[in-house]
TORVEXMAR-360344 format. One record per atom (N, C-alpha, C, O): x, z negated, y; residue in one letter. Coordinates in steps of 0.05 Angstrom, whole numbers, plus 32768, in hexadecimal, padded with zeros to 4 digits. Layout:
residues N
XZYA/...
END
This chain:
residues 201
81307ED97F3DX/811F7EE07F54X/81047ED37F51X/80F47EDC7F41X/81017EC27F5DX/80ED7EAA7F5EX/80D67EA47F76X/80C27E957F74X/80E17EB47F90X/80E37EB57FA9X/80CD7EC57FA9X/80D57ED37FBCX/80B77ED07FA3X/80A67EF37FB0X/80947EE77FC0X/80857ED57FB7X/80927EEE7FD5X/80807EEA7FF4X/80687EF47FE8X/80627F0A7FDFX/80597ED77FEDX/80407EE37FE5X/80227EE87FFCX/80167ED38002X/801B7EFB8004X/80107EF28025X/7FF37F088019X/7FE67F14802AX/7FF07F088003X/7FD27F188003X/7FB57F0E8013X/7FA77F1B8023X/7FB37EF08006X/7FA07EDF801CX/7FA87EE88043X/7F957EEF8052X/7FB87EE78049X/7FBF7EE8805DX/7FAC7EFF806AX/7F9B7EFE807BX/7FBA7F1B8056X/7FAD7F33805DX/7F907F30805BX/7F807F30806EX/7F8E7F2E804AX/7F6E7F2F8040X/7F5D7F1D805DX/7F507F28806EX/7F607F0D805DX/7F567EFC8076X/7F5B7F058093X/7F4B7EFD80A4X/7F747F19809AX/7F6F7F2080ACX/7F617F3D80AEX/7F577F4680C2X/7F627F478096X/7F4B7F628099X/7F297F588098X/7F177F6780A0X/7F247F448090X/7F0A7F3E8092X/7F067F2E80ADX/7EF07F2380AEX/7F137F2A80BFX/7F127F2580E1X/7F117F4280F2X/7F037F4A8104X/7F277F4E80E3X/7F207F6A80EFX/7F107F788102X/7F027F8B80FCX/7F127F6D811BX/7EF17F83812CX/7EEF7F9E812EX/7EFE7FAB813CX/7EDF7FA78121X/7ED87FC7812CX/7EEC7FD8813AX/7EF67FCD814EX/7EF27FEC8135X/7EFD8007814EX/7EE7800A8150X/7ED280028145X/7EEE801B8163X/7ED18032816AX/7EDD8048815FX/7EF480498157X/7ECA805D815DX/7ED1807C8157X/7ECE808C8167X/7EBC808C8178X/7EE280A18165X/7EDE80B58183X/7ED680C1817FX/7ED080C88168X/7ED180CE8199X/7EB380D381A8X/7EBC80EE81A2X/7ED280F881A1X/7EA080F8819DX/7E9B8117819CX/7E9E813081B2X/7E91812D81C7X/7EA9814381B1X/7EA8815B81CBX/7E88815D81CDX/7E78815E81BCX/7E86815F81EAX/7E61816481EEX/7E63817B81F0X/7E77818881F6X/7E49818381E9X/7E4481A081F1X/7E4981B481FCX/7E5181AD8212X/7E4A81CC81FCX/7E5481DB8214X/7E3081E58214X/7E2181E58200X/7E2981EC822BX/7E1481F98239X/7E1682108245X/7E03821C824EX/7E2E82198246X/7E35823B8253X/7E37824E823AX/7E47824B8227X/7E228266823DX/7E1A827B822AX/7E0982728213X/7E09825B820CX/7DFE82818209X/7DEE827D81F6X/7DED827281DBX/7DD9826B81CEX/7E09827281D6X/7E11825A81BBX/7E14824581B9X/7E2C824081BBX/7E06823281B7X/7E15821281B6X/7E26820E81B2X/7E31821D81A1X/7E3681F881BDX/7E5781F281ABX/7E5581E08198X/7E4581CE819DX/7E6081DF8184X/7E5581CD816DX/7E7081B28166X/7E8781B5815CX/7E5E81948172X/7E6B817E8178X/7E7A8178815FX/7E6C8175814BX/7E918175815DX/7E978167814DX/7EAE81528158X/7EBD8156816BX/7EAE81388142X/7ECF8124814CX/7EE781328139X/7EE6813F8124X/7EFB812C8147X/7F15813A8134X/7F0D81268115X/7F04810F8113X/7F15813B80FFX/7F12813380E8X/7F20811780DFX/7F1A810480D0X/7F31811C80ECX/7F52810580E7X/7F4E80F080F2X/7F5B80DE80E9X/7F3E80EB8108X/7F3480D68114X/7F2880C08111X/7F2F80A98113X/7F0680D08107X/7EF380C780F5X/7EED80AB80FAX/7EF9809F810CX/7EDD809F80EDX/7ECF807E80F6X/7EE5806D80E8X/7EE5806880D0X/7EF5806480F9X/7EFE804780EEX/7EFE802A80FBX/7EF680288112X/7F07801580EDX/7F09800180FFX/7F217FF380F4X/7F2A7FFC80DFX/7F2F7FDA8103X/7F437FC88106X/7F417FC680E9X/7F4D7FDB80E4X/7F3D7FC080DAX/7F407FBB80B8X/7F547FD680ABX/7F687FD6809DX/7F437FEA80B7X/7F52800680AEX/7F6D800E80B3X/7F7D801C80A6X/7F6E800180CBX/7F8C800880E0X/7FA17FEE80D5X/7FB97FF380DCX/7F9D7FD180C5X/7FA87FC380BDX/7FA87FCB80A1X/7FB47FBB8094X/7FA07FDB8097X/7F977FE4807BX/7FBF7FF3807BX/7FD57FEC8075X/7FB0800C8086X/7FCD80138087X/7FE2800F808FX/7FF3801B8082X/7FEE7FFE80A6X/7FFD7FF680B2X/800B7FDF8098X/80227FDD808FX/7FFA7FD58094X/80037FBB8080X/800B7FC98065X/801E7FC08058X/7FFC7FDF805BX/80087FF1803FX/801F7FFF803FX/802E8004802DX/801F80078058X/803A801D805AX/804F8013804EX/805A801D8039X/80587FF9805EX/80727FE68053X/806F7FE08039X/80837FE5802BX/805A7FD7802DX/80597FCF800BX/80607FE47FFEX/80737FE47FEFX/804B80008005X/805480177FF6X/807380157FFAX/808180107FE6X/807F80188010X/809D801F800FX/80AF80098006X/80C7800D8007X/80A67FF27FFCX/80B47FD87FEAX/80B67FEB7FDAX/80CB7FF77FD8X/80977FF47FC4X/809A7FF57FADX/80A8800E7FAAX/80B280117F93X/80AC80237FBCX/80B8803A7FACX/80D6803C7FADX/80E3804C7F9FX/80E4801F7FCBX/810080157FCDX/810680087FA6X/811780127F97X/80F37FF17F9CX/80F37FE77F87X/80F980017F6FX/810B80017F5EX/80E680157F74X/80DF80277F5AX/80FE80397F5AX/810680447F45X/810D803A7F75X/8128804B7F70X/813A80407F62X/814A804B7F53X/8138801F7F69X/814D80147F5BX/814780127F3DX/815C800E7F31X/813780147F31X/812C80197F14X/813E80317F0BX/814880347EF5X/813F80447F22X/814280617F16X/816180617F08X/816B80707EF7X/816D804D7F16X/818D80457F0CX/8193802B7F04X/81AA80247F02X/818080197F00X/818B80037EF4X/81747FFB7EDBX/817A7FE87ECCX/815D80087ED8X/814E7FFF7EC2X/815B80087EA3X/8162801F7E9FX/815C7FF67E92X/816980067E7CX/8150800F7E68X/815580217E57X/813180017E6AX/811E80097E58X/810F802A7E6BX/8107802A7E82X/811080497E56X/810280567E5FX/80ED80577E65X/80EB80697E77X/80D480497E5EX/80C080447E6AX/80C380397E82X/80B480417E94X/80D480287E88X/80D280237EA1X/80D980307EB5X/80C880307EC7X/80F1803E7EBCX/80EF80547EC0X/80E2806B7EC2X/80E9807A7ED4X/80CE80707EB4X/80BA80837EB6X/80A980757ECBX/80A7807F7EE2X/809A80587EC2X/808C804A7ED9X/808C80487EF9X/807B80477F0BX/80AB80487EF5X/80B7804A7F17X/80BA805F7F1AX/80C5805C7F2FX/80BA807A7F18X/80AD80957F1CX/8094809A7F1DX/808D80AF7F27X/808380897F15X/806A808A7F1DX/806080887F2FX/804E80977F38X/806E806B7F3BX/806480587F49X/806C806A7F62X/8058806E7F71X/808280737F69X/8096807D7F78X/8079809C7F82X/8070809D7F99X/807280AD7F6DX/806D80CD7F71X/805680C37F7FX/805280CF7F94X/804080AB7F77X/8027809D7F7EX/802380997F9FX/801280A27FAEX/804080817FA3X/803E80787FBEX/804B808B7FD0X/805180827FE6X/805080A07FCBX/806180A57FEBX/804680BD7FEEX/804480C58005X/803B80C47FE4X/802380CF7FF2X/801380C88003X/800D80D48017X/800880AB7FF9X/7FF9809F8008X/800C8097802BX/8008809E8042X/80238085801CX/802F8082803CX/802F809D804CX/8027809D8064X/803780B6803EX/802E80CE805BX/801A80D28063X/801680DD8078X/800180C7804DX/7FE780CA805EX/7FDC80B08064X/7FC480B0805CX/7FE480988070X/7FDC80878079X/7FE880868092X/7FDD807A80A4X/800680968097X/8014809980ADX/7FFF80AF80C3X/7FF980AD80DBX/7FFB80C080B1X/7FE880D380C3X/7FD180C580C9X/7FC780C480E0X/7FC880BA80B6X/7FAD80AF80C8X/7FB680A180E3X/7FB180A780FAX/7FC8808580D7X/7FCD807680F9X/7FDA80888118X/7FDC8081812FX/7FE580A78108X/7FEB80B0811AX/7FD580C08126X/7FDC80C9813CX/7FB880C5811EX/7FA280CF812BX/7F8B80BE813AX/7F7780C48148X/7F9880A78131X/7F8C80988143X/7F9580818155X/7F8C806A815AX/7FAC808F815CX/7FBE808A816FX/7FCE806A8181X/7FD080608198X/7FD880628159X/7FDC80478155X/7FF680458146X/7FFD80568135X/8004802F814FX/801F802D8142X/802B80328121X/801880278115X/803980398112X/8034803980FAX/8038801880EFX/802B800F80DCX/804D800980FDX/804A7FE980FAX/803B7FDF8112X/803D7FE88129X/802C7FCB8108X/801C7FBB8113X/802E7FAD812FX/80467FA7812EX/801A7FAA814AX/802E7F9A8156X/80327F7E8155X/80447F728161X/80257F77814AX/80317F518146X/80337F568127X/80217F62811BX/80477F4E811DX/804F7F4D80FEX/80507F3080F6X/80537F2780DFX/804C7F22810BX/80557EFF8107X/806C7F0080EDX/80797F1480ECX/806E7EF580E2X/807C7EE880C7X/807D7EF480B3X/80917EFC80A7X/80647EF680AFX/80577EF98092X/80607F178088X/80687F25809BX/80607F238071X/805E7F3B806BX/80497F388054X/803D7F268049X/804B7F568050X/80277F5A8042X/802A7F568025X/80407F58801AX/800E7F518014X/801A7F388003X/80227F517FF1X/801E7F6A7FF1X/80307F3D7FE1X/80447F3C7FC7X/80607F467FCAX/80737F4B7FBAX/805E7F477FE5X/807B7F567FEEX/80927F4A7FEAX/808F7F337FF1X/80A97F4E7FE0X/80C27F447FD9X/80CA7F3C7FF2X/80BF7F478005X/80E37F227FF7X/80F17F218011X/810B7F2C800AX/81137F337FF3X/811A7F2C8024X/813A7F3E8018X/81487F2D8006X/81567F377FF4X/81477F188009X/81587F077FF1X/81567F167FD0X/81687F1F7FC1X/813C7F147FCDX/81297F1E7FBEX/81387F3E7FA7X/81417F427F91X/81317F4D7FC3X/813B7F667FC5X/81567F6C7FBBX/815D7F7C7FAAX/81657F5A7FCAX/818B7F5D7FC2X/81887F507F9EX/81957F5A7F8CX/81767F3D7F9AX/817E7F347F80X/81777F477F6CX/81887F497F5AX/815E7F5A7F69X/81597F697F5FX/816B7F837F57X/816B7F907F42X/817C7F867F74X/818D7F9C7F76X/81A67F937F63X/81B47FA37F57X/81A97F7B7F63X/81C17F707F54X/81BC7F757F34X/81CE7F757F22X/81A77F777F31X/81A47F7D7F0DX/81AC7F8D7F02X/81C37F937F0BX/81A57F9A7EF1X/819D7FAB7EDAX/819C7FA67EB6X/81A17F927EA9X/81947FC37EAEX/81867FB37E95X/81717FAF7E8CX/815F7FBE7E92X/816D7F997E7AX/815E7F947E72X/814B7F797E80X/81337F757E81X/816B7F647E8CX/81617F597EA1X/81527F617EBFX/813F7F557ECBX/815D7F757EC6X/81567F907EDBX/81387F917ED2X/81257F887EDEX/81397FA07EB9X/81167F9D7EB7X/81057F8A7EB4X/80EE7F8F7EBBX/810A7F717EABX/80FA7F587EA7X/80F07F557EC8X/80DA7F4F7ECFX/81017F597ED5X/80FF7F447EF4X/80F37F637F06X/80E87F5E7F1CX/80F57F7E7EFEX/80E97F8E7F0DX/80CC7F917EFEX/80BC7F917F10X/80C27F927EEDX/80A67F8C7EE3X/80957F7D7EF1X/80817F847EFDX/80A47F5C7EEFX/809B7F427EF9X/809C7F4E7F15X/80897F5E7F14X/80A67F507F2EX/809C7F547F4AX/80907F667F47X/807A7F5D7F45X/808E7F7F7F44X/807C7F8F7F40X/805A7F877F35X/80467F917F3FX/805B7F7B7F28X/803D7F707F24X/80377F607F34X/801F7F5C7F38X/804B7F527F44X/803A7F447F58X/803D7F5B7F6DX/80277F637F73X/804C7F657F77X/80457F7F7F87X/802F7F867F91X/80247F827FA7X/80287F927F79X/800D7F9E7F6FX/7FF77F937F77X/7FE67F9A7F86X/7FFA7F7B7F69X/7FDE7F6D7F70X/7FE27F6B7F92X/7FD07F767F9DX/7FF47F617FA1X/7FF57F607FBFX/7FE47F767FC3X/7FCE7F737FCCX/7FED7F917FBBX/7FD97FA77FC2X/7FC57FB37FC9X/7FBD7FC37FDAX/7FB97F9F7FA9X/7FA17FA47F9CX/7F927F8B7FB1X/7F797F8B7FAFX/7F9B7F7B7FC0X/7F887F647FC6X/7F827F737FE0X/7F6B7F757FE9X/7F997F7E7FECX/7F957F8D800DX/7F8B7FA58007X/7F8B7FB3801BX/7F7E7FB77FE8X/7F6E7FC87FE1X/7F507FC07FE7X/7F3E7FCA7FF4X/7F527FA67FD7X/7F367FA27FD7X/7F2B7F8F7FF1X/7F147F877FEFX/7F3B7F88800BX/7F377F848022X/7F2C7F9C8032X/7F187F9B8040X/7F397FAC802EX/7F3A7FC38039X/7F177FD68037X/7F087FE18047X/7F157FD1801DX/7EF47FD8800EX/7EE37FC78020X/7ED07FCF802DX/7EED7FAF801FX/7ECF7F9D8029X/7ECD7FA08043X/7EB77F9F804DX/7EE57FA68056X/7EDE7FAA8072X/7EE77FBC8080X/7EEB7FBB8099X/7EED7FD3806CX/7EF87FEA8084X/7EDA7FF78081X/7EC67FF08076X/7EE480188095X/7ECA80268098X/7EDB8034809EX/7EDA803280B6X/7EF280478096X/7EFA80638092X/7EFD80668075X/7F0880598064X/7EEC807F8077X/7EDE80838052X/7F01808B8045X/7F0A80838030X/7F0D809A8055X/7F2580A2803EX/7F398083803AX/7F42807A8026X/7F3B807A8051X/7F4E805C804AX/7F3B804B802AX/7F4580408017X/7F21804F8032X/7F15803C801EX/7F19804F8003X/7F1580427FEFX/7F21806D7FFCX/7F1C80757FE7X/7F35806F7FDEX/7F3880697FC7X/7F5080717FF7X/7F6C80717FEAX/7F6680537FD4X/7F6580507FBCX/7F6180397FF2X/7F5C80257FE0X/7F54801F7FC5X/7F60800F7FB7X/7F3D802F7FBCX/7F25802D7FA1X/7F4A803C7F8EX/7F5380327F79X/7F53804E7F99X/7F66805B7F80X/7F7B80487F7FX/7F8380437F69X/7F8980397F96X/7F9D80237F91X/7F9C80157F7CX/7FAD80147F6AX/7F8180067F7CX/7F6F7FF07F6FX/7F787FF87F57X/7F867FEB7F49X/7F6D80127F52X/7F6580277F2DX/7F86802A7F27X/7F9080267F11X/7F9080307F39X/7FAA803B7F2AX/7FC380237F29X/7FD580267F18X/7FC480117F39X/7FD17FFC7F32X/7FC67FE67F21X/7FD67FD87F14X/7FAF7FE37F20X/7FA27FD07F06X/7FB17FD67EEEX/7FBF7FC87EE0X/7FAA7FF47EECX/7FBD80037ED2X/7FD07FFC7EDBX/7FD27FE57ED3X/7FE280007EE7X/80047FFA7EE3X/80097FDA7EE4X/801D7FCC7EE3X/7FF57FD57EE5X/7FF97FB07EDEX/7FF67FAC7EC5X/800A7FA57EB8X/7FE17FAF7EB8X/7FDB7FB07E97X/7FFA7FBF7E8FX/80097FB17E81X/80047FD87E95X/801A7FE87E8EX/802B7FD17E8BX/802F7FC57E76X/80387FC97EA6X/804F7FB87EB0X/804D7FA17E8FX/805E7FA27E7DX/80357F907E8EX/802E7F7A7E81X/80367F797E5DX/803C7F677E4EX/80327F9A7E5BX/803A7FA87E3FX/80577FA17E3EX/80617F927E2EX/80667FB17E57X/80867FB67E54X/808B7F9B7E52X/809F7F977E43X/80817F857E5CX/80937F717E5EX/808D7F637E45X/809F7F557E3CX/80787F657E39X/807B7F587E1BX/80947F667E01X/809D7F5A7DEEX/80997F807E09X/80A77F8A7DFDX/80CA7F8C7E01X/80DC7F947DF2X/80C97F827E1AX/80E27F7C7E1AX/80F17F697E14X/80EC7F527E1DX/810B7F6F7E03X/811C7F597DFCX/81227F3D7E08X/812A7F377E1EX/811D7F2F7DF6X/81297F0A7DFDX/81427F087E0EX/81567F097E00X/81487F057E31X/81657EFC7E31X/81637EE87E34X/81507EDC7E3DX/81807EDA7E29X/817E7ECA7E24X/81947EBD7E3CX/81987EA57E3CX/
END
């Protein structure tokens, strides 16, 4: 497997074109009886812009590569650490995808983007890709699920730190800052397992 779509630049460049959302607008006041009504925007709403809404739209699918990738570990990896890794990776991402789904659903936007053109978001495997991986196991199984996986990652980590430089919804930018922290580590991790695994020959 030689083939991994690599489209991080891609992302990255189109979140820094990104224009602004606006944020919605506050309930005004009430003026009948003696208590003010006290303005607030729905919590879930909050200030974002086009960076934020491609933020997630574009992570959902990666998260759900890697935790499609991390099941097949669960039955074809033969090293336990790795295994453990893809339980990680797996308990990590499906949180975030339910809460990136909620956000695009409060601000009342598709969960896929509507022009997808071509490309998918970087480091993403294509199905070729996919079926060859599924064909493994082993020790070969783990050499070649390590290797996409670090490039994975980094895809992630590049539409993490896109995401920092030009979004403006504080929780998308915090998920981001923990992507960054917690897949760096599972890259250094990944970089360990693969020195330790056996020569095939």
């Amino acid at each position: 497997m030689r083939h991994l779509v690599i489209a991080a630049a891609t992302v990255a460049a189109a979140l820094t074109l990104a224009a602004c959302g606006t944020s919605s607008p506050t309930a005004a006041p009430s003026t009948a009886g003696s208590m003010p009504m006290m303005t607030t925007a729905p919590a879930a709403a909050g200030d974002h812009n086009q960076a934020d809404v491609m933020f997630a739209q574009m992570m959902i699918p990666h998260h759900e590569q890697a935790i499609e990738m991390a099941q097949l570990a669960s039955t074809r990896a033969s090293s336990a650490d790795v295994k453990a890794l893809a339980a990680q990776i797996q308990a990590a991402q499906q949180p975030e995808i339910d809460e990136m789904k909620g956000w695009l659903a409060s601000w009342g936007v598709p969960t896929m983007p509507n022009n997808t053109g071509h490309n998918m978001p970087g480091g993403m495997m294509n199905n070729d890709d996919m079926a060859e991986l599924e064909g493994l196991s082993g020790a070969e199984f783990d050499g070649e699920f390590l290797t996409a996986m670090t490039t994975h990652h980094q895809g992630a980590i590049d539409m993490a730190e896109a995401e920092q430089a030009n979004g403006s919804y504080e929780p998308a930018k915090t998920m981001a800052a923990n992507i960054i922290r917690t897949q760096t580590d599972e890259i250094n991790k990944m970089a360990e397992l693969l020195k330790a695994l056996p020569t095939i020959e």
